[in-house]
C-alpha positions as CSV (number, residue, x, y, z in Angstrom):
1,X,166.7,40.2,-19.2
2,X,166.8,37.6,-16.5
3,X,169.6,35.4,-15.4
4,X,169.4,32.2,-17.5
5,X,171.8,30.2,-15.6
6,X,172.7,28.4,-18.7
7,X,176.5,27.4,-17.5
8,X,174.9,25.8,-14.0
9,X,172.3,24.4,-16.3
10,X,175.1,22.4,-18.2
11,X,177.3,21.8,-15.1
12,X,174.1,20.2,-13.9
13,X,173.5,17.8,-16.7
14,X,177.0,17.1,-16.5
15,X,177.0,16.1,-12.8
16,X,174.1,13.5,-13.8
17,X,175.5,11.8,-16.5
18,X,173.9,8.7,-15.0
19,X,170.2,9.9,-16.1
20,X,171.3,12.1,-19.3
21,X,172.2,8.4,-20.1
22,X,169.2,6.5,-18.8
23,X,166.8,9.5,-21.0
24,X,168.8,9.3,-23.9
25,X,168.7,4.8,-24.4
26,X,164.9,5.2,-23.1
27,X,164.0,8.0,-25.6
28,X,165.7,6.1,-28.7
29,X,163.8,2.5,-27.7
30,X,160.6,4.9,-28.0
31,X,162.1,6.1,-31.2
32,X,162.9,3.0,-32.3
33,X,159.3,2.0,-31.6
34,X,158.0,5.0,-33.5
35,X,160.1,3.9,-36.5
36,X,158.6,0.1,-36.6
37,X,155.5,2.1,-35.6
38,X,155.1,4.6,-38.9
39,X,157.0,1.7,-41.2
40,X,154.1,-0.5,-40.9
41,X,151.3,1.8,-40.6
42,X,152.7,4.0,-43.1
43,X,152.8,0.9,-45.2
44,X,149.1,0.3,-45.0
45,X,148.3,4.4,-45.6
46,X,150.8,3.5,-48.9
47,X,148.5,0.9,-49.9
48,X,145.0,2.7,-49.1
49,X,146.8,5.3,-51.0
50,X,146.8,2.9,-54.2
51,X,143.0,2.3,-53.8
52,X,141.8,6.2,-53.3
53,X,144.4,8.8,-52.7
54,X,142.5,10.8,-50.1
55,X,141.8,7.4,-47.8
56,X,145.6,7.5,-47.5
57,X,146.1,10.4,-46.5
58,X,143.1,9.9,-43.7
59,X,144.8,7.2,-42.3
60,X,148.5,9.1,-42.3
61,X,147.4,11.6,-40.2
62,X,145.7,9.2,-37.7
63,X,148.9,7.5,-37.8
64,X,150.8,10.6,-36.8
65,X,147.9,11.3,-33.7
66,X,148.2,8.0,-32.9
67,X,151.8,8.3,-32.3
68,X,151.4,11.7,-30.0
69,X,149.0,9.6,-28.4
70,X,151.9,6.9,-27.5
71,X,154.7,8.7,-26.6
72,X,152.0,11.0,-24.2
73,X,151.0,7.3,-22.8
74,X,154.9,6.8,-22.4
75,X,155.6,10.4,-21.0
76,X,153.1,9.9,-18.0
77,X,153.4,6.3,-17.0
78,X,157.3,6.3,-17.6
79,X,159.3,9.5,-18.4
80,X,157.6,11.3,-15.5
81,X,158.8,9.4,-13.1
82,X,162.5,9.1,-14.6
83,X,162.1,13.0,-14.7
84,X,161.0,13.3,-11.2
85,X,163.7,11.1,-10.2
86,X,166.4,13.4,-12.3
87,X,164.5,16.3,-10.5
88,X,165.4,14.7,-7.2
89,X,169.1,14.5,-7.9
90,X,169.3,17.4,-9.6
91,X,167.9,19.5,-6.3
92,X,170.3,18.2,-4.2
93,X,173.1,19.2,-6.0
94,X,171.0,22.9,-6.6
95,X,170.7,23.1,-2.4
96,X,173.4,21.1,-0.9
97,X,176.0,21.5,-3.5
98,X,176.4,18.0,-3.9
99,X,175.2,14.4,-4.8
100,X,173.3,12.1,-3.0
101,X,175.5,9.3,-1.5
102,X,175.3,6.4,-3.8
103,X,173.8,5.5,-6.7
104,X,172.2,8.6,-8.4
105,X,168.8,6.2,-10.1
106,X,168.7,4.7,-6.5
107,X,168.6,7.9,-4.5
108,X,166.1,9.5,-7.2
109,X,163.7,6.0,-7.5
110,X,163.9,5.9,-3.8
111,X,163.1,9.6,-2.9
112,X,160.1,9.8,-5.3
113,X,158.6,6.7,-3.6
114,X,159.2,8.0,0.0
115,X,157.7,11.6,-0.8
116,X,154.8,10.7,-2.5
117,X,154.5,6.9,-1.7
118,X,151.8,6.7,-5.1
119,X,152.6,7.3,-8.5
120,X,148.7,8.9,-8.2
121,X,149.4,10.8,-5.3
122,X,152.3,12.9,-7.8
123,X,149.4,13.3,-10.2
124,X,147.4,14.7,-8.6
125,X,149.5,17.1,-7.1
126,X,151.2,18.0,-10.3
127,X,147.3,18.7,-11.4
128,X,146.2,21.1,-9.1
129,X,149.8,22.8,-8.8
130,X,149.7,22.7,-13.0
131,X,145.9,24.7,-12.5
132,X,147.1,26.6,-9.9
133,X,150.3,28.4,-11.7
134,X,148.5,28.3,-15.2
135,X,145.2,30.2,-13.7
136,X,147.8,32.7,-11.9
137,X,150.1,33.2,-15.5
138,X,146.6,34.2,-16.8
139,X,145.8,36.3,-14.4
140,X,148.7,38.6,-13.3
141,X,151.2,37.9,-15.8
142,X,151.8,39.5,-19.3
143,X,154.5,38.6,-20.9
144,X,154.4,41.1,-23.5
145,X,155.9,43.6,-20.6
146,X,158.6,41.7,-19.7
147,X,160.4,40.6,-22.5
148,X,162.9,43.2,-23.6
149,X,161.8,42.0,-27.6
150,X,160.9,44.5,-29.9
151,X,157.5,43.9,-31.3
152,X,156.4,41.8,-28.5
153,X,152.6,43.4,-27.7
154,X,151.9,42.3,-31.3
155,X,152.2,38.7,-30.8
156,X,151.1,38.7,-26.5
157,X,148.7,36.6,-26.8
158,X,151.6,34.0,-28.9
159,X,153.7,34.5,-26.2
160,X,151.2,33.7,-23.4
161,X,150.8,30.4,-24.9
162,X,154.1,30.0,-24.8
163,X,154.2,30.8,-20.8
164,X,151.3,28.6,-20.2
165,X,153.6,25.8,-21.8
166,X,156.7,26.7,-19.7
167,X,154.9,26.2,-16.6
168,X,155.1,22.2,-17.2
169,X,159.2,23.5,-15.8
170,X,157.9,25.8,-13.2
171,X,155.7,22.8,-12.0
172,X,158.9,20.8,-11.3
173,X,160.7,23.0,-9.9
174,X,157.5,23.4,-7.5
175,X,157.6,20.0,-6.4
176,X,161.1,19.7,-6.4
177,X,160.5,21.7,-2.8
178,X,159.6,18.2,-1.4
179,X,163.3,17.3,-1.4
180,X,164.7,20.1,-0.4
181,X,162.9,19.9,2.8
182,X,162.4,16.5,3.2
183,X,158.6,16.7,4.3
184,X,156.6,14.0,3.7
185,X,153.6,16.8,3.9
186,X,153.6,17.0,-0.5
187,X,150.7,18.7,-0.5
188,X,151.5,21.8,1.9
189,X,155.0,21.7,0.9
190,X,153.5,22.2,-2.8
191,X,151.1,24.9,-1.5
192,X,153.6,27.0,0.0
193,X,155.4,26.5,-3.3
194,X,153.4,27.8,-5.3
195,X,152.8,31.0,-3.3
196,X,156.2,31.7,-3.2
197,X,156.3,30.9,-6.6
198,X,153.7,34.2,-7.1
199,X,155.7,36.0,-4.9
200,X,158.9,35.6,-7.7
201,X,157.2,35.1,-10.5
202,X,158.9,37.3,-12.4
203,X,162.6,36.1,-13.4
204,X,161.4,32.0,-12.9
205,X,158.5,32.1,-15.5
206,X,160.6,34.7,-18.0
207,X,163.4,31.9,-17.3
208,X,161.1,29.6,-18.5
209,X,159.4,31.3,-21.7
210,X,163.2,32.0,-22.8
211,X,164.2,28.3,-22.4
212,X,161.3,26.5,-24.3
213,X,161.7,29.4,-27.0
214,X,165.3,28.0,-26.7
215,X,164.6,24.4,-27.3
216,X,162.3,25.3,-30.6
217,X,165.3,26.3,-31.9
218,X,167.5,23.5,-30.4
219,X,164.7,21.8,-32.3
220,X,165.5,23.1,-35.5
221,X,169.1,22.8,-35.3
222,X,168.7,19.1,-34.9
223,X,166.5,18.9,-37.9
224,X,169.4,20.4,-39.8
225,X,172.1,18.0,-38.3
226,X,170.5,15.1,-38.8
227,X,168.4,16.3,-42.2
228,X,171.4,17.2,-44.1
229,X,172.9,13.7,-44.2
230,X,169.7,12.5,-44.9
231,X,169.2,14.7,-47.5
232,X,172.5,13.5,-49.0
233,X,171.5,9.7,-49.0
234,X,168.0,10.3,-50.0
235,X,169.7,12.3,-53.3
236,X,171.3,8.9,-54.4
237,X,168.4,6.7,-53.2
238,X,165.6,8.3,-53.7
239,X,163.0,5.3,-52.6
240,X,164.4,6.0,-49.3
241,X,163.3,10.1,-48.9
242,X,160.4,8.6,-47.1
243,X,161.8,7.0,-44.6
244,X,164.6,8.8,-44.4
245,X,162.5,12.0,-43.7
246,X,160.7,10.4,-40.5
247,X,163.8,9.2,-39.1
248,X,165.5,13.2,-38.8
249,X,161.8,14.2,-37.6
250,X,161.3,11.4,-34.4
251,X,165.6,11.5,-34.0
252,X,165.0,15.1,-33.5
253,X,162.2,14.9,-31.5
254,X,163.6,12.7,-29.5
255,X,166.7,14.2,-28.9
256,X,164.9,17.4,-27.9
257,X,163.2,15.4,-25.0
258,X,166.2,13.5,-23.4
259,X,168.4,16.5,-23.8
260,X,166.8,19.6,-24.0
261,X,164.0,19.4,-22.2
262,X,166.8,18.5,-19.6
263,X,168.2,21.2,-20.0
264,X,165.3,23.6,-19.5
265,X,164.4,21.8,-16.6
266,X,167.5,22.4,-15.0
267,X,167.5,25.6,-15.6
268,X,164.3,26.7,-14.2
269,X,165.0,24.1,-11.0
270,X,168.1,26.5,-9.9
271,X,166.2,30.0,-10.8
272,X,163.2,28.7,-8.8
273,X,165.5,27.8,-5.9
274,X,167.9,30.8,-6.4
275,X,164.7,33.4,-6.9
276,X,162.9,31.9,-3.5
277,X,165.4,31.2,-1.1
278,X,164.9,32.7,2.2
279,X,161.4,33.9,1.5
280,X,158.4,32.8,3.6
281,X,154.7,32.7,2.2
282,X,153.1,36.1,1.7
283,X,149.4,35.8,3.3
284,X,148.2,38.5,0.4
285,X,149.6,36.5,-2.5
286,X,147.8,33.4,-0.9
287,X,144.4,35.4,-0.8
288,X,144.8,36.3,-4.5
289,X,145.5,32.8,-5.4
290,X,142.3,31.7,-3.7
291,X,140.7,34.2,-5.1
292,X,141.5,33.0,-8.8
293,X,142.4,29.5,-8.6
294,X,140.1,26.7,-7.1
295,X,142.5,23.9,-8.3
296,X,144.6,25.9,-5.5
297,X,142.2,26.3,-3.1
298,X,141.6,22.3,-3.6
299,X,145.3,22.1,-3.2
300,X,145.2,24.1,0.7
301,X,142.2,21.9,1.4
302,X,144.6,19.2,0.9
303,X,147.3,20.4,2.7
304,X,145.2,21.1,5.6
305,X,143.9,17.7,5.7
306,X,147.7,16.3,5.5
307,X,148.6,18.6,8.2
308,X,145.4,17.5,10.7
309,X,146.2,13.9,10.2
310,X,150.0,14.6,11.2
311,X,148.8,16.4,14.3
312,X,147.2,13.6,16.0
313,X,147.1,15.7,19.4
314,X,144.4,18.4,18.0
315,X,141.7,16.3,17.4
316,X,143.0,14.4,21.2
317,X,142.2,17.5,22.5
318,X,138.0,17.4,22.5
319,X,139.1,13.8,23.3
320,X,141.2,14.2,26.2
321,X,138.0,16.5,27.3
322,X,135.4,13.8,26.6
323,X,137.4,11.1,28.9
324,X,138.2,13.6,31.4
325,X,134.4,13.6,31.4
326,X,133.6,10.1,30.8
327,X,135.2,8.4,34.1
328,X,132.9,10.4,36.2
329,X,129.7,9.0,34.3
330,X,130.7,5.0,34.8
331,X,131.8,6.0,38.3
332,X,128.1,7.3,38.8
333,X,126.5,4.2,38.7
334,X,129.3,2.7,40.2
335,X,128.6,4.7,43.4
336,X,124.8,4.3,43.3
337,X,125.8,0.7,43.6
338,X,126.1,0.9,47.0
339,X,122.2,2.5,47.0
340,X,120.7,-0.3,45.8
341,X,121.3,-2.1,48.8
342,X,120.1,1.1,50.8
343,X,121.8,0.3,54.8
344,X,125.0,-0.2,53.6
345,X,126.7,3.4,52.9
346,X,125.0,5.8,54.8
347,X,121.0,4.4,55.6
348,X,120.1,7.2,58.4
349,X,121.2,9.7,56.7
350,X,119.2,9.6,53.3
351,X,115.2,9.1,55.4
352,X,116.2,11.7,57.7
353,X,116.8,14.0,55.1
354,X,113.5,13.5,53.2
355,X,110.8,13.8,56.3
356,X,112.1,16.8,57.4
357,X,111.1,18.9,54.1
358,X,107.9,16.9,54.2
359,X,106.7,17.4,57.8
360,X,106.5,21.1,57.9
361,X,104.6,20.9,54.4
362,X,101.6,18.8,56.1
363,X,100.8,21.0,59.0
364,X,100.6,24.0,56.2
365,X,97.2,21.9,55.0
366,X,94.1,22.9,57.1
367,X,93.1,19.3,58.0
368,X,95.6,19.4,60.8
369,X,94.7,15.9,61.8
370,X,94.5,14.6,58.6
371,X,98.2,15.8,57.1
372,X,100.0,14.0,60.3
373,X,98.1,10.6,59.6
374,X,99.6,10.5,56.2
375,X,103.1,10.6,56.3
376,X,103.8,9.8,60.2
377,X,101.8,6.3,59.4
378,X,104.7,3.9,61.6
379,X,105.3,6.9,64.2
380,X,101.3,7.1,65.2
381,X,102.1,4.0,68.0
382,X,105.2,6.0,69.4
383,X,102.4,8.7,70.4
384,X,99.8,7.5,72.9
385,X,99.8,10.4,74.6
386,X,97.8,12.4,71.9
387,X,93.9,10.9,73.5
388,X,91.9,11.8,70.6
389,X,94.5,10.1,67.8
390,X,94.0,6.4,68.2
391,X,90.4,6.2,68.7
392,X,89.5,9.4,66.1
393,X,85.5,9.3,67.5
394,X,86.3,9.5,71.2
395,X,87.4,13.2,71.3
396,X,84.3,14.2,70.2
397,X,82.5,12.4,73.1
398,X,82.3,14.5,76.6
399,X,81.4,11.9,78.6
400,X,84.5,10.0,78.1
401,X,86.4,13.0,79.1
402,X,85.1,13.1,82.2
């Protein structure tokens, strides 16, 4: 059986009194809410009631989906960020040993903002870390061989679901890595989290099954404490059972949230930490979750990106290379500018060149005569003494040559 860590878990909540405070007034406003919520509606089910019996009942039970539906709306746009706030606080009293300097909600509000900078940027990493650690539970865990209970292998598959609904903890704890190392990087710092995560998997995830099986039955016990009295009251007012009865169930509900879940949470932050410190990301556990998770391949993709736009100076490379190269192609023309005027940098030098290639090319033609004439057009004057070349028709005449 694993180390629970249940007496750090409760030092912990105690050492954050400031949010156990902040969850428990937020929770019973939603509670609060629910109350006005199901007294009305339930109201109106009443009534339908009246008119056909079943219509009533229809219109209960979208009452009670439509209040999962509102404290889900609440627990993503609220309660997530008050727990990843908590989560903050909580790691640096897990690593460092103790609290941030401060306020507690202003140290938690402001390191969620400068980790993550978007609310949707946490989303989306608590998505594909969420897909990443649920596809490896499926894959190489089974709980059923773990768990010293007799009679587990019966119920497995009960206690896989029961895993896959834990991990909501382990994801936490994941990102919780963000503070610890203060990288700004989320998505590689939640990458390498959740390989190390596969690497000691073992005692964090049967910390986790152990704690939410813990909470049903925290669950229970609060039904009790607060059913009982309202047992008691509904026995002399009976027109009240009604009411009564949804006021233990959301009470206990959510008491389970603000406290419990706290709990849990805290518990599984200090075995992730405890289970993974000093261990460096296994290259083999990194192909297998690749090899079973695209949500975490999506997640390296990310954290590749992240770490090429942090590292200006690798893409600079192929651009340091490209204006090494690029002064020499303005300098080009730049030099040809002195060309275009032809005299001014060197003008002997360039004709002389040419003609001398070209000259021994015409006497290689068999009209001798003919090749000179071409290209030697302005020397022809500077040779008188060649008879027969100005006057082409007298060398053929022997009278003139006597």
């Amino acid at each position: 059986m694993p180390k629970l860590y249940i007496g750090e878990a409760l030092a912990l909540l105690g050492k954050t009194l400031p949010f156990i405070w902040v969850r428990l007034g937020s929770y019973a406003l939603l509670g609060l809410g629910l109350l006005v919520y199901f007294g009305v509606l339930g109201g109106i089910a009443w009534l339908l009631g009246q008119l056909w019996a079943p219509l009533g009942f229809i219109f209960f039970l979208v009452t009670v989906g439509g209040a999962f539906a509102v404290v889900r709306w609440a627990s993503r746009y609220y309660f997530y960020l008050l727990r990843a706030a908590h989560t903050a606080v909580m790691t640096e009293f897990i690593v460092h040993g103790r609290g941030p300097d401060g306020g507690q909600l202003q140290y938690g509000r402001k390191a969620v903002t400068e980790r993550f900078r978007d609310t949707s940027v946490m989303f989306a990493v608590d998505v594909l870390v969420e897909g990443a650690v649920k596809a490896f539970v499926r894959t190489f865990v089974r709980i059923a061989s773990i768990l010293p209970i007799p009679g587990t292998r019966g119920f497995g598959r009960l206690l896989e679901r029961v895993a896959l609904m834990s991990t909501t903890y382990v994801d936490e704890a994941i990102l919780s890595r963000a503070y610890k190392e203060r990288e700004q990087n989320v998505w590689k710092v939640a990458y390498d989290g959740v390989i190390l995560y596969a690497q000691a998997w073992q005692p964090i995830l049967t910390n986790a099954v152990v704690l939410v099986l813990i909470s049903y039955v925290e669950f229970v016990l609060l039904l009790l404490i607060l059913g009982l009295p309202a047992l008691a009251l509904a026995a002399v007012a009976p027109a009240l059972s009604v009411p009564l009865g949804v006021f233990v169930v959301v009470g206990a509900w959510m008491i389970k949230l603000a406290v419990a879940d706290a709990f849990s949470l805290a518990a599984t932050l200090i075995a992730y930490h405890r289970g993974t410190e000093g261990m460096v990301p296994n290259p083999e556990w990194k192909a297998k979750l690749e090899g079973v998770s695209d949500r975490f391949q999506e997640l390296g993709r990310k954290a590749a990106e992240g770490v090429q736009r942090r590292a200006g100076p690798v893409p600079g490379m192929a651009a340091t290379e490209r204006e090494r190269d690029a002064p020499e192609a303005p300098d080009a023309p730049r030099a040809p500018g002195g060309p275009e005027s032809p005299p001014t940098p060197e003008p002997p030098a360039p004709p002389s060149s040419p003609p001398v290639p070209d000259t021994p090319e015409g006497p290689r033609q068999p009209p001798t005569p003919d090749a000179p004439e071409g290209p030697q057009q302005p020397p022809a004057p500077e040779r008188p003494e060649g008879p027969g070349a100005p006057p082409p028709g007298t060398p053929r005449d022997p009278r003139s040559d006597a």
